[in-house]
N, C-alpha and C positions, 0 to 999 in steps of 0.2 A: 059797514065795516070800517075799520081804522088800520090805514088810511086804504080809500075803497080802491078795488079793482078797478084801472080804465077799461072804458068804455068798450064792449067787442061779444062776439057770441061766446057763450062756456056752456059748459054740461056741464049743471049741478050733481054732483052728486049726492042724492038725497040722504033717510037715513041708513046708516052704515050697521046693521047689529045684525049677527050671528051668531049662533050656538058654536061656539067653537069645543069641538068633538074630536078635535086630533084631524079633519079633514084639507086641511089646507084651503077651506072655501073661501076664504078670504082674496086668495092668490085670484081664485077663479073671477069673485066679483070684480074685483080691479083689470082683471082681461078684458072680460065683457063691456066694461063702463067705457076701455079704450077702444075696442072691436064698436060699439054702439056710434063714439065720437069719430073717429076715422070714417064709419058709412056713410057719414051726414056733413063731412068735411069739418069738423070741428077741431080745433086744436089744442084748443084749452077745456082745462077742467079745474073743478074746483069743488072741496069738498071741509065741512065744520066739526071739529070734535074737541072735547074736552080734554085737557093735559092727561087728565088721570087715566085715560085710555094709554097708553103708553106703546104696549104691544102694535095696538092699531095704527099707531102715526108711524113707530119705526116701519111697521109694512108699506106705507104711502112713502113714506123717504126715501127707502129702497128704492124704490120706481120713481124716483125722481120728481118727486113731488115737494114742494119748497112750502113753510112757513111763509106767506106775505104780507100777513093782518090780523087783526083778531075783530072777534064780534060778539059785541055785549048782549045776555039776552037775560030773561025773567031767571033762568038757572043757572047766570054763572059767563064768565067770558072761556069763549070757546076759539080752537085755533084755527085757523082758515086755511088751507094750504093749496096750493094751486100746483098744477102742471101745465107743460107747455110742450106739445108733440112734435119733435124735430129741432126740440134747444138741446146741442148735441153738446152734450161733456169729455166726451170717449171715454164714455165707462159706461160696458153691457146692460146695466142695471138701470141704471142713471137714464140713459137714452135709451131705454122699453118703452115702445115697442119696435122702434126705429132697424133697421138692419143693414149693417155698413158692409161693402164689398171694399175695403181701406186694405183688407187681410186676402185671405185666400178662400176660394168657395170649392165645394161638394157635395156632390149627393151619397144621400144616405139610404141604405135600403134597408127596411123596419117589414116582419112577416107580419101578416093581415091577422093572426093571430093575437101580436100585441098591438097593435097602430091605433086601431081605435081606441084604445082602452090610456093609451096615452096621449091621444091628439083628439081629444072626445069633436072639437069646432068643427075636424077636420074629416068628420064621419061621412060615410059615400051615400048614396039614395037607395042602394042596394040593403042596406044596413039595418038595424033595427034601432033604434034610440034606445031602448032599454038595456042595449050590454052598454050605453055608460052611466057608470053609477057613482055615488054620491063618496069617492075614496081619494086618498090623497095624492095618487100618482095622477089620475084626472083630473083632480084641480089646479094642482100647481103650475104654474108659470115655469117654473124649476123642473127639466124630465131628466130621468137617468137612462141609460139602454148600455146592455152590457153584450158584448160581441166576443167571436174571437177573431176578427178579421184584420190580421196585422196590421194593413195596411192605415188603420185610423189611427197610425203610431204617430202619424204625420199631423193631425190635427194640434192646433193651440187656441188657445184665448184670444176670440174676436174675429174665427174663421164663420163663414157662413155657410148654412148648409140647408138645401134643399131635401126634404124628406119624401121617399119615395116608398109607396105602400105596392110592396112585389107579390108578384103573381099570386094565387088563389086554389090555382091548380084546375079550376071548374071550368077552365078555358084556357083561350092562348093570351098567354103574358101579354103579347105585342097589342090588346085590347085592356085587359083587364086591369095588369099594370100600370099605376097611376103614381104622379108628379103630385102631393098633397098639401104641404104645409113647409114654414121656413122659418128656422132656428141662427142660434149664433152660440155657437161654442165659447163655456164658460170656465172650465177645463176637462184633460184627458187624464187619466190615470189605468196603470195599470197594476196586476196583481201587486207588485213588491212594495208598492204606494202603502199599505194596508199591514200594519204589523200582525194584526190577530180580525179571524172573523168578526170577533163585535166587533171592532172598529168598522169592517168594511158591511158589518150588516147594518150600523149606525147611519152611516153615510148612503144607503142606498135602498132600503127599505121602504120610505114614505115615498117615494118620489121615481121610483122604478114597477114597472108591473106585474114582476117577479116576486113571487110568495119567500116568508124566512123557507121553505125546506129548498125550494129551488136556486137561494143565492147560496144556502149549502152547500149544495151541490157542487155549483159553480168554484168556486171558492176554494173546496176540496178535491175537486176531480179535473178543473183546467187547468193546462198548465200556463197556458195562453190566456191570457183575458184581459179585455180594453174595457171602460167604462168612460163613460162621456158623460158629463153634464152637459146642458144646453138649455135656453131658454126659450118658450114657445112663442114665437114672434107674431107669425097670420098664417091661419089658415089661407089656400089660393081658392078664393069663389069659383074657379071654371078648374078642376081638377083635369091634369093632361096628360091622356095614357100614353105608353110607350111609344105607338107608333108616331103621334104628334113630335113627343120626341128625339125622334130618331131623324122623321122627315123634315122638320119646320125649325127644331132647336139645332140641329147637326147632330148626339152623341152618337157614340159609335153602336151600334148593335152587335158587335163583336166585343163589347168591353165587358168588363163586372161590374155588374149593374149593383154588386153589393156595397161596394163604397168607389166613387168616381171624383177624379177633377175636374171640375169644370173650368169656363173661360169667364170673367165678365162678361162678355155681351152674349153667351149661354144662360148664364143666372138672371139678365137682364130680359132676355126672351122668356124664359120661363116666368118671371114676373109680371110680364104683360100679358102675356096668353093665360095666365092667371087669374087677369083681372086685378091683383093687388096697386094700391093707391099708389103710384109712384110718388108722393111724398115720404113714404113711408121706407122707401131704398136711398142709402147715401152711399153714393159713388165716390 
């Protein structure tokens, strides 16, 4: 490489080709490539592609992935672009898959109906692998979740939020209920955000797990409606059902567990009992 990489461990990432089918698996490789370097303590990555890919670098840029050399080879000089997990820009994107409590943190509670289907990493052992499939609300990095729960009116860009996969009904919540996965709010919008349904079925179709008749629905039948972007950060390796949470984290058991504020050193417990990398939280 010109001029080479100093000297240090990277995850190469090999090659990069897909069938790009409208799936957003692109998003997904680039999770996994960072979920794979985070297991193994890795920080850095680094990956070669030809300019004329174009599509493919803006998706590495996005995620903060820099240009820092080029490498000649038998077809062509190709760009080298590296990342660096924890060179914090403050910008959501930028610093993926990093999750800053700089803002304000809570929990989210998503029904076991859609969760898995949007947090595929974050799937329980109860589960089957097969309901996740190869669609663009599962792969993206980018998830949507449309509520009517006023209270997410409070959310903005750069909150953090703990995802909470609520009761099942096939038992009691205070077991089943489970602490899953952690995002960072990218923005909030509500119905009046959205001049006419295409727009809001533009904005929320690929990346939400809601069918077009169901944001229909939506759309034309609530009058109330919040939409949240957010970007899928880490699944938590040791998922922690409610009662951990109530007894070990503090919340309250009397609260709504549909959407909650937390504390920092609440989000910070959940994170350790989690198991996730404390490099990967910036306080």
């Amino acid at each position: 490489m010109n001029p080479p990489l100093p000297f240090d461990r990277y995850l190469k990432i090999g090659t990069f080709k897909i069938n790009a089918h409208g799936t957003k698996l692109g998003e997904r490789f680039i999770k996994k490539a960072f979920d794979f370097a985070t297991d193994r303590e890795m920080k850095k990555l680094y990956v070669t592609v030809f300019s004329e890919h174009e599509g493919l670098i803006n998706l590495f840029l996005r995620y903060g992935f820099k240009k820092t050399a080029e490498k000649t080879t038998n077809n062509g000089v190709e760009n080298v672009l590296l990342k660096i997990i924890g060179e914090v820009n403050g910008d959501i994107d930028q610093d993926y898959p990093i999750v800053s409590l700089r803002n304000n943190q809570y929990l989210l509670g998503i029904y076991p109906e859609y969760h898995t289907r949007l947090f595929p990493d974050s799937i329980l052992n109860n589960e089957h692998a097969s309901i996740v499939d190869d669609v663009s609300h599962t792969n993206s990095i980018e998830k949507i979740y449309i509520c009517k729960m006023a209270r997410v009116q409070s959310l903005k860009r750069g909150d953090a939020l703990v995802i909470y996969r609520t009761g099942d009904g096939k038992g009691k919540a205070w077991y089943r209920a489970v602490a899953t996965s952690l995002c960072m709010v990218e923005e909030m919008k509500t119905k009046s955000d959205f001049k006419t349904f295409p727009d809001f079925l533009d904005y929320c179709l690929s990346r939400s797990v809601f069918t077009e008749e169901e944001l229909s629905e939506f759309y034309n039948t609530w009058n109330l409606m919040y939409v949240i972007k957010m970007t899928y950060n880490a699944a938590l390796k040791n998922r922690i059902i409610r009662k951990r949470l109530v007894e070990e984290v503090g919340l309250s058991a009397q609260d709504y567990w549909g959407f909650m504020e937390l504390t920092s050193s609440q989000y910070n417990e959940i994170t350790k009992l989690g198991g996730v990398d404390d490099s990967l939280i910036l306080n």
